[in-house]
PyMOL Python script that loads the backbone (N, CA, C, O; Angstrom):
from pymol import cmd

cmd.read_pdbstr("""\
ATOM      1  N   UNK A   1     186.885 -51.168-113.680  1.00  0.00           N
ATOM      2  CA  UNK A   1     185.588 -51.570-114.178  1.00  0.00           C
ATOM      3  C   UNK A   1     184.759 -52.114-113.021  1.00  0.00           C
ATOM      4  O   UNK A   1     185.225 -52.443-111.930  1.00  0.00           O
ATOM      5  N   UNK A   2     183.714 -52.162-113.314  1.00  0.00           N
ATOM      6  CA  UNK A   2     182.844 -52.308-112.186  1.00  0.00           C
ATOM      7  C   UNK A   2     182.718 -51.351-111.097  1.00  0.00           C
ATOM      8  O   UNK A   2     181.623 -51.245-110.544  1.00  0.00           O
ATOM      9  N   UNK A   3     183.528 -50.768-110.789  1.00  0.00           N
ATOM     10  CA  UNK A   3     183.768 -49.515-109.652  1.00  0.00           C
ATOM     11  C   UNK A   3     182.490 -48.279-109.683  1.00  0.00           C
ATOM     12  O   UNK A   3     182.176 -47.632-110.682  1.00  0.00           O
ATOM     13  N   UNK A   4     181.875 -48.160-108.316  1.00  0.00           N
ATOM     14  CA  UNK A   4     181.218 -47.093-108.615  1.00  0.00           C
ATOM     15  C   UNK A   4     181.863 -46.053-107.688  1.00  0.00           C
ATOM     16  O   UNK A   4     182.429 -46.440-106.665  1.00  0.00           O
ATOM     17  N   UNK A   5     181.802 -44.725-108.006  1.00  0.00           N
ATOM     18  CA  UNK A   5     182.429 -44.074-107.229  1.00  0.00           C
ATOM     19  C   UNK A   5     181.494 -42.741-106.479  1.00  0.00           C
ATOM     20  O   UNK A   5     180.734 -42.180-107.270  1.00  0.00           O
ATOM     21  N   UNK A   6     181.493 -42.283-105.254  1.00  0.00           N
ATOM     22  CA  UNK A   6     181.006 -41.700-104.835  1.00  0.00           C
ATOM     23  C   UNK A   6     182.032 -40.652-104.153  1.00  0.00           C
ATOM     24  O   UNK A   6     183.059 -41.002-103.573  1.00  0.00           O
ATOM     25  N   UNK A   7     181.657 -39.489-104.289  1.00  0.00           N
ATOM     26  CA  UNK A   7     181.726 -38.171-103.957  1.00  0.00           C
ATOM     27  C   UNK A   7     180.634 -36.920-103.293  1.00  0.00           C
ATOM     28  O   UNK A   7     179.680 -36.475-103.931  1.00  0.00           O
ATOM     29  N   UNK A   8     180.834 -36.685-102.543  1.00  0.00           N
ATOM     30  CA  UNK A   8     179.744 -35.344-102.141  1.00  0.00           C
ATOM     31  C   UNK A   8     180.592 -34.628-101.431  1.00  0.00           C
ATOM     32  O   UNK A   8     181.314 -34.812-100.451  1.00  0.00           O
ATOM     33  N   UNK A   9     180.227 -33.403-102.462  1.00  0.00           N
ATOM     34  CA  UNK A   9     181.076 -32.159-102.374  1.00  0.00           C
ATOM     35  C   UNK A   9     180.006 -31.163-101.690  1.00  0.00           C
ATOM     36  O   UNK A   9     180.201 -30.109-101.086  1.00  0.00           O
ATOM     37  N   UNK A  10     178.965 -31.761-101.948  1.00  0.00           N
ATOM     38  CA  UNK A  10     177.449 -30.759-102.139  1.00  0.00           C
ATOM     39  C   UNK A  10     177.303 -29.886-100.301  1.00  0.00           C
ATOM     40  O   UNK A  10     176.650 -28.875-100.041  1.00  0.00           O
ATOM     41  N   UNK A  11     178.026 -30.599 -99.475  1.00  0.00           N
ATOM     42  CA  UNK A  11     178.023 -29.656 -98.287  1.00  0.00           C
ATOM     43  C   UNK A  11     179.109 -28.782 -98.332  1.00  0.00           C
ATOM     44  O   UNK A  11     178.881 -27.666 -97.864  1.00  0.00           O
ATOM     45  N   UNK A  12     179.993 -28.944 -98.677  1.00  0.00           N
ATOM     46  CA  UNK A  12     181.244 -28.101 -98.304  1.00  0.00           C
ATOM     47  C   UNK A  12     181.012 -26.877 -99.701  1.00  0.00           C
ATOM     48  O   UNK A  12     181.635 -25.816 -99.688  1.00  0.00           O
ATOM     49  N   UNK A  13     180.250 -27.158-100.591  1.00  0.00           N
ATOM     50  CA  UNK A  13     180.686 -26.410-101.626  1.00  0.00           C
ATOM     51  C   UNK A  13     179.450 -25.187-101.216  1.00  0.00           C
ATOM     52  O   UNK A  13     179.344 -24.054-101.686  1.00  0.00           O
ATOM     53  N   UNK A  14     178.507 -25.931-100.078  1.00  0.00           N
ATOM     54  CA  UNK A  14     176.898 -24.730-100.159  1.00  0.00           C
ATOM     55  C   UNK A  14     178.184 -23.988 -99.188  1.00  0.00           C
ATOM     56  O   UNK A  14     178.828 -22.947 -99.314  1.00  0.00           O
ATOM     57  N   UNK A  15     178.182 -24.865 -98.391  1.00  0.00           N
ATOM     58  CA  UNK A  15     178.748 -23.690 -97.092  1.00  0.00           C
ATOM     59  C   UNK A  15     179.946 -22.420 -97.320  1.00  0.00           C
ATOM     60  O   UNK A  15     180.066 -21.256 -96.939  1.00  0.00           O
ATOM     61  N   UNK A  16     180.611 -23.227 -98.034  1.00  0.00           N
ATOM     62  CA  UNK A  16     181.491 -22.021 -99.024  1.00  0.00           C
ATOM     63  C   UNK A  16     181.385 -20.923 -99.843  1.00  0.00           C
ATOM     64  O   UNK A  16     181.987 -19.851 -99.899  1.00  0.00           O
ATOM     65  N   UNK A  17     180.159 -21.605-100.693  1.00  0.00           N
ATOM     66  CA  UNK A  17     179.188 -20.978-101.392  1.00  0.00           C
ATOM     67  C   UNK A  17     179.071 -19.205-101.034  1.00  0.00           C
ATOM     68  O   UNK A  17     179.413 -18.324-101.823  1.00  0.00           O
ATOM     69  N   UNK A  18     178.588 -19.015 -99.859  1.00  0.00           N
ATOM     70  CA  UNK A  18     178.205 -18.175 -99.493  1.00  0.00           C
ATOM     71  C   UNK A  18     179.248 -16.606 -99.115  1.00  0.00           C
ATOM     72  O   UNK A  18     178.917 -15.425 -99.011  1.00  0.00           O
ATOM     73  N   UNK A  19     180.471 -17.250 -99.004  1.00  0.00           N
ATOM     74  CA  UNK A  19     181.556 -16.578 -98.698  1.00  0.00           C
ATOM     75  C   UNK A  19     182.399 -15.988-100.241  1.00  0.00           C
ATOM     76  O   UNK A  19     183.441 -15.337-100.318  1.00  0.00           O
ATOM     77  N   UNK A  20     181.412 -16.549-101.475  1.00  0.00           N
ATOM     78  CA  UNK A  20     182.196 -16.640-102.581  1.00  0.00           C
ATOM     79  C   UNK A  20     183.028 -17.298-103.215  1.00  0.00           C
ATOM     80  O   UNK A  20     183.779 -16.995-104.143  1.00  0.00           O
ATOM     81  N   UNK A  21     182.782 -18.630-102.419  1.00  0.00           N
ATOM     82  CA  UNK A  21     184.292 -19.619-102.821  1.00  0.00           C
ATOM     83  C   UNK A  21     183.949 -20.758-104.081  1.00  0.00           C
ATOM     84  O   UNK A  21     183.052 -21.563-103.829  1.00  0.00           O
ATOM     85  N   UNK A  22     184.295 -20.806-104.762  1.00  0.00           N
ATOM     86  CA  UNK A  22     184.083 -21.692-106.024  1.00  0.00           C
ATOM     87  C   UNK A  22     185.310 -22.920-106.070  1.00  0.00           C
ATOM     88  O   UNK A  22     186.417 -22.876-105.532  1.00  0.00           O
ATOM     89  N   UNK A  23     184.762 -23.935-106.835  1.00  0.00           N
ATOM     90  CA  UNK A  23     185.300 -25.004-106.562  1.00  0.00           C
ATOM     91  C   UNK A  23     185.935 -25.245-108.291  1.00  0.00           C
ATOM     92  O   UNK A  23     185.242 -25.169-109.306  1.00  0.00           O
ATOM     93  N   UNK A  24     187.592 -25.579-108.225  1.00  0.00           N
ATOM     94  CA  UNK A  24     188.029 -25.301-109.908  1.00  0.00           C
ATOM     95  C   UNK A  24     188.417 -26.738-109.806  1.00  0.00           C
ATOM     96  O   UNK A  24     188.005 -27.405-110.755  1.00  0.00           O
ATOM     97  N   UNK A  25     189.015 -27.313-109.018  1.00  0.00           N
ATOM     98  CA  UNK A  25     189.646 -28.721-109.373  1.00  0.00           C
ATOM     99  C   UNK A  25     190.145 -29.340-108.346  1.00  0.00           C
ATOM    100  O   UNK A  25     190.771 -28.877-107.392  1.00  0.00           O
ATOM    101  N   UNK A  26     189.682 -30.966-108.706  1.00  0.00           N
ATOM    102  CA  UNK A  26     190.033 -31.931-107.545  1.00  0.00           C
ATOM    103  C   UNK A  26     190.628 -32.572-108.451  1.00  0.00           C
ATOM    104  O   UNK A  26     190.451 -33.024-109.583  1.00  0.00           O
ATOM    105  N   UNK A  27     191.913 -32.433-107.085  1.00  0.00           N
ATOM    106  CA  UNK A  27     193.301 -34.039-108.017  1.00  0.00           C
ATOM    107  C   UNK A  27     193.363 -35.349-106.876  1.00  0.00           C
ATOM    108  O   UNK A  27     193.272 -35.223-105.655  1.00  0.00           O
ATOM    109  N   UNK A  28     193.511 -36.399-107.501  1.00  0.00           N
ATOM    110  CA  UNK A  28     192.645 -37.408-106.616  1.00  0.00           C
ATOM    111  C   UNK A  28     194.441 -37.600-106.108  1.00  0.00           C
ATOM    112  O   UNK A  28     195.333 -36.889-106.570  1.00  0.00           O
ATOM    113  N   UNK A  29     194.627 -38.521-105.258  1.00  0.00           N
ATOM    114  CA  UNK A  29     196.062 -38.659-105.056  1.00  0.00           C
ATOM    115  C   UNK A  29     196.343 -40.063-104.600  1.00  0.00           C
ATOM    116  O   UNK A  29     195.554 -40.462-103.743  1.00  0.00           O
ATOM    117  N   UNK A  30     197.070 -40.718-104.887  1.00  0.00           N
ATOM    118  CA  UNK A  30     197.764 -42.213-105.083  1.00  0.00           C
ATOM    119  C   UNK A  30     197.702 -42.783-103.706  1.00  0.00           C
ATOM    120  O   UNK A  30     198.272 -43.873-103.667  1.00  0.00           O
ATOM    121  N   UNK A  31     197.159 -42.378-102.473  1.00  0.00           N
ATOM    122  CA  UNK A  31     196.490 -42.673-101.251  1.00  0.00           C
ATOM    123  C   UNK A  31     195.559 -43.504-101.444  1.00  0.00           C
ATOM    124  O   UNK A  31     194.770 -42.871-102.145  1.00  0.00           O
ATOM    125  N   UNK A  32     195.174 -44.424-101.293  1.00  0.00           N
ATOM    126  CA  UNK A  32     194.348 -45.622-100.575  1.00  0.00           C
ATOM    127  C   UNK A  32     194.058 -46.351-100.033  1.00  0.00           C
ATOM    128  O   UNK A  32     194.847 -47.266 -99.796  1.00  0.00           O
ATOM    129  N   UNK A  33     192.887 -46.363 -99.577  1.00  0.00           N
ATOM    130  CA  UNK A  33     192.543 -47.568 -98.115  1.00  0.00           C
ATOM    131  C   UNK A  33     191.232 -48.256 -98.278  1.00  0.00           C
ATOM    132  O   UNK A  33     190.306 -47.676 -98.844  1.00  0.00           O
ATOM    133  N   UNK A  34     191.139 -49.160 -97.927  1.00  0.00           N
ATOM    134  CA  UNK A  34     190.766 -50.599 -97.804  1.00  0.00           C
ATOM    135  C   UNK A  34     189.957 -50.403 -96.575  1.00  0.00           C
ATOM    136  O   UNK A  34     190.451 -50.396 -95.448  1.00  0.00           O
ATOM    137  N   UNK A  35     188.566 -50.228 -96.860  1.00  0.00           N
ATOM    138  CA  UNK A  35     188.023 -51.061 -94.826  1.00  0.00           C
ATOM    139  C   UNK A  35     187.447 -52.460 -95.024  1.00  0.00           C
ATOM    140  O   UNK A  35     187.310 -53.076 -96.081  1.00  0.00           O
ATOM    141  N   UNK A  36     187.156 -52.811 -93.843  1.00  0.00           N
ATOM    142  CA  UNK A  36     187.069 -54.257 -93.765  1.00  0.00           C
ATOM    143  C   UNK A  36     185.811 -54.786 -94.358  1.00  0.00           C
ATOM    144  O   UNK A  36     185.234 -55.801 -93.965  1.00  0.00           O
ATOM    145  N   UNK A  37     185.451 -54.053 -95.290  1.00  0.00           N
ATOM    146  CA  UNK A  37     184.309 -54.934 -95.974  1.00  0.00           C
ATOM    147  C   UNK A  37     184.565 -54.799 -97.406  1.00  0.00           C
ATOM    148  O   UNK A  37     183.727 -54.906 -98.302  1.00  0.00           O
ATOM    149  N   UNK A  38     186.127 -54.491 -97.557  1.00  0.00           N
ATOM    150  CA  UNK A  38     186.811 -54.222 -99.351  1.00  0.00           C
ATOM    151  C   UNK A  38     186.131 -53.095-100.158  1.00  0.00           C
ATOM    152  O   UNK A  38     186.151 -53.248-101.379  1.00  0.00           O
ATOM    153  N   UNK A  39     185.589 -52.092 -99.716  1.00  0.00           N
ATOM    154  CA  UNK A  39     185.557 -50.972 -99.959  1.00  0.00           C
ATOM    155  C   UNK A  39     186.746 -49.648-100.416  1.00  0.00           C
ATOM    156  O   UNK A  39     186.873 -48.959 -99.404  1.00  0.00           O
ATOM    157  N   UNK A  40     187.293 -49.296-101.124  1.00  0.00           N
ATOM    158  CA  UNK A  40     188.530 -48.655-101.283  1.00  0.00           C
ATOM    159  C   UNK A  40     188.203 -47.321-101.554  1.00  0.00           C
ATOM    160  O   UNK A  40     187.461 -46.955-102.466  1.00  0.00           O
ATOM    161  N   UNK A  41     188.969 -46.353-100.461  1.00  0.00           N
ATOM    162  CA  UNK A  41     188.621 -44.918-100.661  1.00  0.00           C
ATOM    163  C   UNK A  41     189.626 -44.491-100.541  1.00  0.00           C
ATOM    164  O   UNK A  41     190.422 -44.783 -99.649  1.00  0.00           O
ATOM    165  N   UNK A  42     189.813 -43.587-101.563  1.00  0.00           N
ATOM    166  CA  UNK A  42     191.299 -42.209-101.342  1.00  0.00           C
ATOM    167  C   UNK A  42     190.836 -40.489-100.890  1.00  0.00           C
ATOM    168  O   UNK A  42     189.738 -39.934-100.843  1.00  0.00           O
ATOM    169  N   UNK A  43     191.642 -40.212-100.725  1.00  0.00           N
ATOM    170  CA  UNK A  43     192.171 -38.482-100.303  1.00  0.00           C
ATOM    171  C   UNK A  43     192.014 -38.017-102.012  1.00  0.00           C
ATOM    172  O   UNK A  43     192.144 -38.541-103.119  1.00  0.00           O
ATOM    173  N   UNK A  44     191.617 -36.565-101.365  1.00  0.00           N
ATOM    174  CA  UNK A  44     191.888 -35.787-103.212  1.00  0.00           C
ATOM    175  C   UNK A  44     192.364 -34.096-102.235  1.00  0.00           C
ATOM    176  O   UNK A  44     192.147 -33.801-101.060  1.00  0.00           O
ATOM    177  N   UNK A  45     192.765 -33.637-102.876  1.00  0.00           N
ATOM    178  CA  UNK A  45     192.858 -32.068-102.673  1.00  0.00           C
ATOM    179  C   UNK A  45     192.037 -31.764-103.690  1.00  0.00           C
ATOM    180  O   UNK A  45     191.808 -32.174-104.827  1.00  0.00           O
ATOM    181  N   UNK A  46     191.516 -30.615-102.686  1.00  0.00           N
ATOM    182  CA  UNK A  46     190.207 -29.760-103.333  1.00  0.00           C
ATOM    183  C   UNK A  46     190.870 -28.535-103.350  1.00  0.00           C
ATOM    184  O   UNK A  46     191.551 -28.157-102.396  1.00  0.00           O
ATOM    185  N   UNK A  47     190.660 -27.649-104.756  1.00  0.00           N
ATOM    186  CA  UNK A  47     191.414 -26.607-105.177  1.00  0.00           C
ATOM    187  C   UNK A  47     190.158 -25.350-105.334  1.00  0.00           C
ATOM    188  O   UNK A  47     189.337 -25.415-106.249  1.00  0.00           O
ATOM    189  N   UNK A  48     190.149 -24.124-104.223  1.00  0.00           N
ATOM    190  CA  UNK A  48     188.754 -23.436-104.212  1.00  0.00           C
ATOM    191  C   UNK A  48     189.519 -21.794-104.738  1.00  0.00           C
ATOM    192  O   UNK A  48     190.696 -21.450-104.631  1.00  0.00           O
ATOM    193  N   UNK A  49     188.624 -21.209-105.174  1.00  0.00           N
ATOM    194  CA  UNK A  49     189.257 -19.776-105.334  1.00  0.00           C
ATOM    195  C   UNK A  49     187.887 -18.861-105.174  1.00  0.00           C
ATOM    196  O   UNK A  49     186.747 -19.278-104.972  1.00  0.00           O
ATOM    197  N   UNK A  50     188.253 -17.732-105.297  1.00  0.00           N
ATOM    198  CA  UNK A  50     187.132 -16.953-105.362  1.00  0.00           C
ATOM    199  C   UNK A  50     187.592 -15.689-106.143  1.00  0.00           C
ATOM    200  O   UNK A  50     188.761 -15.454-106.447  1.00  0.00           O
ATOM    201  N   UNK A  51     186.242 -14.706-106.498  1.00  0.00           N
ATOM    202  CA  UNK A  51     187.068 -13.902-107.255  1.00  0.00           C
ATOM    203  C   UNK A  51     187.733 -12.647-106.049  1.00  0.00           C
ATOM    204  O   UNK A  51     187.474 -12.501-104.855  1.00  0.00           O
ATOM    205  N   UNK A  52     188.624 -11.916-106.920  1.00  0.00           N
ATOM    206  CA  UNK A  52     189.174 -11.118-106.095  1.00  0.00           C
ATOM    207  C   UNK A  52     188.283  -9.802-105.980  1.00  0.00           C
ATOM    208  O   UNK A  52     187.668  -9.275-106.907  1.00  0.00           O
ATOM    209  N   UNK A  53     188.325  -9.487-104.990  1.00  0.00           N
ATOM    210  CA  UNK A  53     187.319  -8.084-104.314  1.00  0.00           C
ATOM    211  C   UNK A  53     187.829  -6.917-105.073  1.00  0.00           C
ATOM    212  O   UNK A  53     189.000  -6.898-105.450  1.00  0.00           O
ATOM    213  N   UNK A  54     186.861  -5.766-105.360  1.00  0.00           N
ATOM    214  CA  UNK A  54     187.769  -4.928-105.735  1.00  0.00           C
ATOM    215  C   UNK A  54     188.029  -4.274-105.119  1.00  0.00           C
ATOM    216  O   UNK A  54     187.305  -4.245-104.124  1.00  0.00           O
ATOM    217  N   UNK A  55     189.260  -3.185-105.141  1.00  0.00           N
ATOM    218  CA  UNK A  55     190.234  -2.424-103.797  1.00  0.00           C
ATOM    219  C   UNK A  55     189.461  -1.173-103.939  1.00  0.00           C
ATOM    220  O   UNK A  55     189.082  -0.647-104.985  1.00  0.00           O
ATOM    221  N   UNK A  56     189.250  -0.700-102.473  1.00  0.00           N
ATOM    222  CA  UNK A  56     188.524   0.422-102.589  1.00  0.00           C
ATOM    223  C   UNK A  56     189.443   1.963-102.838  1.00  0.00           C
ATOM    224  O   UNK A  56     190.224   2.371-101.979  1.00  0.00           O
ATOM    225  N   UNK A  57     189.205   2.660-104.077  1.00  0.00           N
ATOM    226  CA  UNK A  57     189.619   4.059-104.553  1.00  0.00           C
ATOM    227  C   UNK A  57     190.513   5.118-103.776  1.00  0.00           C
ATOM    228  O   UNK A  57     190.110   6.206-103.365  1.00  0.00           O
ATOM    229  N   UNK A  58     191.650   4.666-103.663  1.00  0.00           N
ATOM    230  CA  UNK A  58     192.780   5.288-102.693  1.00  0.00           C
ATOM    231  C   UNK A  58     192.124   7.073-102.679  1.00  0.00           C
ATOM    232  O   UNK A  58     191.581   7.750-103.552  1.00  0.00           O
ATOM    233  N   UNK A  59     192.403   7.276-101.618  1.00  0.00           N
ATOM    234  CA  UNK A  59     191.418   9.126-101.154  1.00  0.00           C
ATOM    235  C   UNK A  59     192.238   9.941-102.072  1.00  0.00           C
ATOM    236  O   UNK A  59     191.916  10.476-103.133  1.00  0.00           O
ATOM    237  N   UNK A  60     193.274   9.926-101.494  1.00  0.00           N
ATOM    238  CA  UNK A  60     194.567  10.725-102.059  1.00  0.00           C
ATOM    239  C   UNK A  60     195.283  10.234-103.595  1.00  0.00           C
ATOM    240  O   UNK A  60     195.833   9.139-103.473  1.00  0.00           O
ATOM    241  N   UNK A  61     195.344  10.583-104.439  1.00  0.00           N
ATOM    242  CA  UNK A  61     195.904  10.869-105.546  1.00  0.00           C
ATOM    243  C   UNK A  61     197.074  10.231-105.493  1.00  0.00           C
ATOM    244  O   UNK A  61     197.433  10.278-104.317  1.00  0.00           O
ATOM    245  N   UNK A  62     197.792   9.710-106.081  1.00  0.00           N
ATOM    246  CA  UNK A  62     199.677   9.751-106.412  1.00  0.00           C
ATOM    247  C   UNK A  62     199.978  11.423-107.078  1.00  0.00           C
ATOM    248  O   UNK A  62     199.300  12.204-107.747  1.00  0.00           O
ATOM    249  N   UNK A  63     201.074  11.447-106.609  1.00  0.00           N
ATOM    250  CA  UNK A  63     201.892  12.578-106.669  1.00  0.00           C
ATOM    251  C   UNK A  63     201.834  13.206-108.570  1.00  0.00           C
ATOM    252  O   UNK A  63     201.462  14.179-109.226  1.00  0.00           O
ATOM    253  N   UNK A  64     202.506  11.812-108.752  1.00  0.00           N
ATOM    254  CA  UNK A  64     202.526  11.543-110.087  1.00  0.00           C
ATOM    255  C   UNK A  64     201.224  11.862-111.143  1.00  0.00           C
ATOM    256  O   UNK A  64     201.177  11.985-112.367  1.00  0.00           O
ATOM    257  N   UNK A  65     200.461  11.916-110.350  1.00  0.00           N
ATOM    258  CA  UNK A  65     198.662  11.924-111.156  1.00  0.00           C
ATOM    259  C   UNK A  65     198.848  13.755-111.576  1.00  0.00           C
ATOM    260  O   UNK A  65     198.833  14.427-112.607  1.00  0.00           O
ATOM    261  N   UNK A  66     199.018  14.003-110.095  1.00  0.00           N
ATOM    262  CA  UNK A  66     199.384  15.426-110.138  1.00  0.00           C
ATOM    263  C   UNK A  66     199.884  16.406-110.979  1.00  0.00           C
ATOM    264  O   UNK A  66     199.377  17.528-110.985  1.00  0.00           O
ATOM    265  N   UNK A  67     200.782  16.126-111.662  1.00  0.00           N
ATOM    266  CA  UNK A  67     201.747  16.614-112.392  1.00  0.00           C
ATOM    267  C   UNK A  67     201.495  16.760-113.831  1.00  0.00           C
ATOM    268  O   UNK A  67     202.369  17.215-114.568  1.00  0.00           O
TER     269      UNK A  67
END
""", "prot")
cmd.dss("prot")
cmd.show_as("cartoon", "prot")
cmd.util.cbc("prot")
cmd.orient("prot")
């Protein structure tokens, strides 16, 4: 209570952005630190995916198609 919490994702997510990378989930993790003015900040893993490309149309046939 009382805690405000701050996050900015907003650079890493433009710059990613662009490559296709989307952002699904941050897990915060039991890491914390203290600086000298009682401020407390943790680590999170950031979980990114993108979609998958589609594979370009093999030239050649399977054998099997063949038949």
């Amino acid at each position: 209570e009382g805690a405000e919490v701050q996050a900015d994702y907003v650079p890493l997510l433009n710059s990613l952005a662009a490559y296709g990378w989307q952002l699904t989930c941050v897990l915060p993790t039991p890491v914390v630190k203290t600086n000298r003015e009682g401020n407390l900040s943790t680590k999170q893993i950031v979980f990114l995916q993108r979609p998958s490309l589609p594979q370009k149309a093999k030239k050649k046939e399977s054998k099997v198609n063949n038949l």
